[in-house]
N, C-alpha and C positions, 0 to 999 in steps of 0.2 A: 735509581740504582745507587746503592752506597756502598761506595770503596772501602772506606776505613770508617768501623765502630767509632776510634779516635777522632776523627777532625771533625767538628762542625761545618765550618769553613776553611776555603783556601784563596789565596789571590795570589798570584804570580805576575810579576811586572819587568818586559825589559824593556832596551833603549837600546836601538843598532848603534847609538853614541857612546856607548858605555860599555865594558870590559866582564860584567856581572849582572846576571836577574836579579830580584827581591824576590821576596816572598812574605805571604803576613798567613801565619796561621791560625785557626782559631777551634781550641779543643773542645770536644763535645765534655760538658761538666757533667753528664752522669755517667758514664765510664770514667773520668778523671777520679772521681769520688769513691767509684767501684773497684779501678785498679790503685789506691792508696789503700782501703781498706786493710788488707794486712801487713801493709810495710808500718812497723810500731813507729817509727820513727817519722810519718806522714801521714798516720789515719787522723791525727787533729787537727792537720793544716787545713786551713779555709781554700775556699778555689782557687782565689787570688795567688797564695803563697803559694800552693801548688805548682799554678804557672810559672809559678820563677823557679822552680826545682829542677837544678843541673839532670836529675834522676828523670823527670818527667819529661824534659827535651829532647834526652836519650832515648826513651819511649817512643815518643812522638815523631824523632827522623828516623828510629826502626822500621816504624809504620806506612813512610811515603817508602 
């Protein structure tokens, strides 16, 4: 069953020692690719740069 189009993976990590979870996410790259397509300003960015896009972050915690 797949939650979100977006995430390939997910891991979530906590520590009843610690104040905070983590989390490590990992975007599925052909919807990444699919939802840059018409943003002009991200349809050349490679996968890589993608992931680092404040824009795609926002995306991505809309998502969870």
């Amino acid at each position: 069953m797949c939650l979100s189009q977006a995430i390939a993976q997910c891991l979530v990590y906590g520590d009843s020692l610690k104040n905070a979870c983590v989390s490590v996410i990992v975007p599925e790259e052909d919807w990444v690719m699919k939802w840059a397509q018409p943003k002009e300003n991200l349809s050349t960015q490679s996968f890589k740069e993608l992931c680092e896009s404040d824009d795609l972050r926002r995306e991505i915690s809309a998502e969870m």
